[in-house]
Every structure is written in C-alpha cells, then in structure tokens.
N, C-alpha and C positions, 0 to 999 in steps of 0.2 A: 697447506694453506687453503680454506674453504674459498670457490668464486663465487665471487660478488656477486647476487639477482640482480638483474636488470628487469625491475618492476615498470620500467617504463614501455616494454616488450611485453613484457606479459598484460599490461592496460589495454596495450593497441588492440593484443589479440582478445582478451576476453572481452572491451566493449564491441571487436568488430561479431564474434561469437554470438553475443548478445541478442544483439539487433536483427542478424538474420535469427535466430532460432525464436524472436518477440515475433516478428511477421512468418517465419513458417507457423506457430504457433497459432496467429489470427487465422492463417489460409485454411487449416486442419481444422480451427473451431465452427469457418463457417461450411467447411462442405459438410462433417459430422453430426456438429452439434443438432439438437430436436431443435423443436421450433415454440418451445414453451416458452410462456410468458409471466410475468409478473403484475399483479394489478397495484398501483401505486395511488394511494388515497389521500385526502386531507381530511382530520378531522378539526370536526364543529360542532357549535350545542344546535340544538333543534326543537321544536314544539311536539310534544308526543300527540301522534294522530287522535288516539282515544280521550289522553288528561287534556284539553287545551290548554290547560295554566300552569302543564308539569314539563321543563327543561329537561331533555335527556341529549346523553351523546350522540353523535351520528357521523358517517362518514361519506362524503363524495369522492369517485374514483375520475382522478387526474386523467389517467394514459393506461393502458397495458405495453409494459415496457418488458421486448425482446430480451431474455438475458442473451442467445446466441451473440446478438449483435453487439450487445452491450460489451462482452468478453472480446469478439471480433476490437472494436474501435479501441478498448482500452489496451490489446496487444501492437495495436499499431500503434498509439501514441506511447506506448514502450520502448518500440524500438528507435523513436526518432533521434533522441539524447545519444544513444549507444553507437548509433554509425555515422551521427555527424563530429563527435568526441575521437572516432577512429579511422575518420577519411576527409571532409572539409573542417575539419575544426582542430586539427590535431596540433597546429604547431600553437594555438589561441587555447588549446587543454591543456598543453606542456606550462605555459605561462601562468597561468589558472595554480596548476597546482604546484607552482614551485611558492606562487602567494599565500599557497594555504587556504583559501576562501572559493569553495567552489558553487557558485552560485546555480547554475544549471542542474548539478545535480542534486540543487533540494527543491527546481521548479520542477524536476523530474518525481523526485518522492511526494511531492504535493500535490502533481496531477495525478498520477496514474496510484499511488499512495491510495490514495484518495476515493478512486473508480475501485480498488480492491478491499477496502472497508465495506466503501456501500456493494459491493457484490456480498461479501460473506454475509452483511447484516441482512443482505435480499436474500438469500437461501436461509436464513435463519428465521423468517415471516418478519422481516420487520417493510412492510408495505408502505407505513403511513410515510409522508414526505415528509413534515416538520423533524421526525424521527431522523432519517438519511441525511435528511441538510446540517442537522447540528453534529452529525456522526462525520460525513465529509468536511466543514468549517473547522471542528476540535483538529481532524487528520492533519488539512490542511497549516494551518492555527502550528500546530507541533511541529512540520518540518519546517515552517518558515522560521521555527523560533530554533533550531539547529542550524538555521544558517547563520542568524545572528550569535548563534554560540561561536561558531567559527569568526566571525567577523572582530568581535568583540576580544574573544582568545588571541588574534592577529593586532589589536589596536592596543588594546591595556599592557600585553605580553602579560597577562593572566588568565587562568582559566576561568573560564566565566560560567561558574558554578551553575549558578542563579537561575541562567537562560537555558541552562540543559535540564535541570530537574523540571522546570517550567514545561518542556519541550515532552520532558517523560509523561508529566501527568497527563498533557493531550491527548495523547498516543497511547496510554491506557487505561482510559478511563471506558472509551467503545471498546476494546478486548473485555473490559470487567461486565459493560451490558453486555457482548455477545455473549459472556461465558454464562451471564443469569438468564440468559433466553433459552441456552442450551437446557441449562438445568430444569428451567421452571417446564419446558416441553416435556420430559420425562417425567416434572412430577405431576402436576396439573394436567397435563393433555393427556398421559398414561402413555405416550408412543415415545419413539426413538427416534431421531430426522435419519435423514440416509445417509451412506459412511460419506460420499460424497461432502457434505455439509459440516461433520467433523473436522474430516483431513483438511478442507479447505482451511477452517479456524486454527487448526495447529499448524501449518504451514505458515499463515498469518501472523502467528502468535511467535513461531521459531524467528523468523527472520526479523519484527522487530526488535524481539531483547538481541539478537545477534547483531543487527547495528548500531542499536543503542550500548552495545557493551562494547565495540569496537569505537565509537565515541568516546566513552567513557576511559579507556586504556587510554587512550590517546593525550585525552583535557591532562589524566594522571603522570604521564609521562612514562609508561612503563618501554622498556625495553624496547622492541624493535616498533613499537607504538609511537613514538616520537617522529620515524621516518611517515612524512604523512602520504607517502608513495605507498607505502606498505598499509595504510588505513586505507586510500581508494582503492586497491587490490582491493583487501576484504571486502568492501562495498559492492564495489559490481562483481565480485561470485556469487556473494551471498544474492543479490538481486538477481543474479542468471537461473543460479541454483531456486527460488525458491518460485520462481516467476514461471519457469518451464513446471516446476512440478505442480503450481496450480493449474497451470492451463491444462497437464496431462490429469490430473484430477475432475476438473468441468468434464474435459471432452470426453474421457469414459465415464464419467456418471449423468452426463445428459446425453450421450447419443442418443440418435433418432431411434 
C-alpha cells in the first residue's frame, strides 16, 4: 500500500525554501550585479528642426533605470507571499486552500509576474514606457483573470473555461512581442543579444506554459489534478525553480 503525500508538509517547506533563497537571491544580485542601467523613454511627435511644417517621431528619456536594483526589489517582493504563507499565515493558507480560491498567490503572480515581463522586455531594448506599461497591465490584467478563474470554478462548480483562455491570451501575447524582438534583433540589427537575454526569455516562457498547464489539468479534472494541494505544490516549485534560475542567470551575465 503506497503512503499518502502529505502536500501540506511539502507546501510549508517549499514556500519556507522559497522565500529565503528570493531574499538570498536580492542579497547576491546587489553585492554582484554591475551597475548598468537602462534608459526608459516616452515617445511623442515633434517639429523636425530643419522641416518646421514636418511632424517626426521623437523621444524624451523618463529616468535611467538600475536593472541591479530593479532585480534586487523585485526578489524581495518575491519572497514576501512565500514566508508569510509558511510562518504568520499558515494556518489562514491552510484555509485558503482547502476553499480553493487562493487570492495572494495571484497578487503575488501580478506583482512580481509583472516586474519579471518588464525585466526580460528591458534586456530585450524595449525602453520606451508606454511599451512596458501595456506589457505589465496585459501581465498583470492575466493573473487577475486566473484568480477569477478559480473563483468562478469554486462558485458555478464549473470550469470556467472562458476566464482562463482570457487569462492565456494576456500572458502571451508580450511572450509573442518578446519573441518578435528577439527575432527582428538578428535580422534587422544583424547581431545576436547575449545568452543572458535568451535564457532569461526561455525561463519566462517555460514556467508560464508550466502554470498555465498545471491550471489547465486542474479546470479538466485530471487525475491527481483535482487534489488542488497537489496544483499549489506545482505552483510554488515551479515558481522556486524558475525564479532562482533567473536570478542565477542576471547575476552571471551582468556581473560587475
């Protein structure tokens, strides 16, 4: 007779896992990481110096924005969900997920989600702000509409089809720009970005068809998918798993 997992032991440990290796993660990015920056622009039309009566594009630069720091804040706000879910929150998490509807952890995929779009779209040139903000809002925009998928699933006692395809398209429609950034830089620009800037995107790219398919089992009913202890496992590996190898990716390809 196989025993029983106790996925409620295994949750405690990998959110408490989590949360330290998100903040050793930050501490590692800011002693290591270089000190480069990003310039973030807005464009606008403008009066061409020479035509006065000819409209041309033009851009004003916002901020030069740290990525060290940027990677820094966004691993701290990673690990805050993970180790209050596995030390003050634990018996209000057990609750949470025996409802099925776990709200935190899609303010958690929305924030930090969110900071990890517009990072790989920042190492892929995409500077301009209007850019990032609709890249972030679609990010964000997607996992709120997976918590209504949960919610919705829990209320109708149907799968609510509807709100997850919804939730897919958000969530990659900026994977389909990144991936035409990627392209259009090898054919247009004639160079290659640095591996750096790949792996980050296929890291990106793995982990969310791996949630989203882990959803996806789940709305279906399949097998051990139904236990939704066994779908929040999946979730925060996958989020452990692919959160450290980004950070191990930045911090060796932007060392000082």
């Amino acid at each position: 007779m196989s025993k029983k997992v106790d996925y409620k032991l295994q949750l405690q440990r990998l959110n408490l896992a989590s949360g330290v290796l998100f903040l050793v993660a930050a501490i590692l990015a800011g002693v290591f990481m270089g000190h480069q920056t990003f310039p973030i622009t807005l464009a606008h039309l403008t009066q061409d110096s020479l035509a006065k009566q000819q409209i041309v594009p033009a851009s004003k630069l916002v901020m030069d924005l740290s990525i060290k720091w940027f990677v820094v804040v966004t691993f701290v706000l990673a690990a805050v969900v993970p180790l209050l879910n596995a030390t003050k929150w634990q018996k209000s998490y057990q609750k949470v997920l025996k409802g099925k509807v776990n709200l935190w952890r899609w303010i958690d995929m929305a924030v930090v989600g969110t900071a990890i779009y517009t990072l790989v779209g920042m190492l892929y040139g995409w500077h301009d702000l209007t850019a990032l903000k609709m890249t972030g809002t679609l990010t964000a925009i997607g996992f709120i509409l997976m918590w209504i998928t949960e919610k919705q699933t829990v209320v109708t006692k149907k799968s609510a089809w509807l709100f997850y395809i919804l939730a897919a398209v958000c969530l990659v429609m900026p994977l389909f720009w990144l991936a035409n950034s990627g392209v259009g830089t090898m054919v247009y620009g004639m160079i290659r970005a640095s591996w750096y800037v790949y792996a980050s995107f296929a890291i990106l790219l793995l982990s969310v068809v791996a949630i989203a398919l882990n959803y996806k089992m789940n709305l279906a009913g399949k097998k051990a998918f139904k236990d939704y202890l066994f779908v929040e496992r999946n979730h925060v590996f996958v989020n452990l798993v692919s959160r450290v190898a980004l950070a191990a990716v930045l911090i060796i390809g932007l060392a000082k």
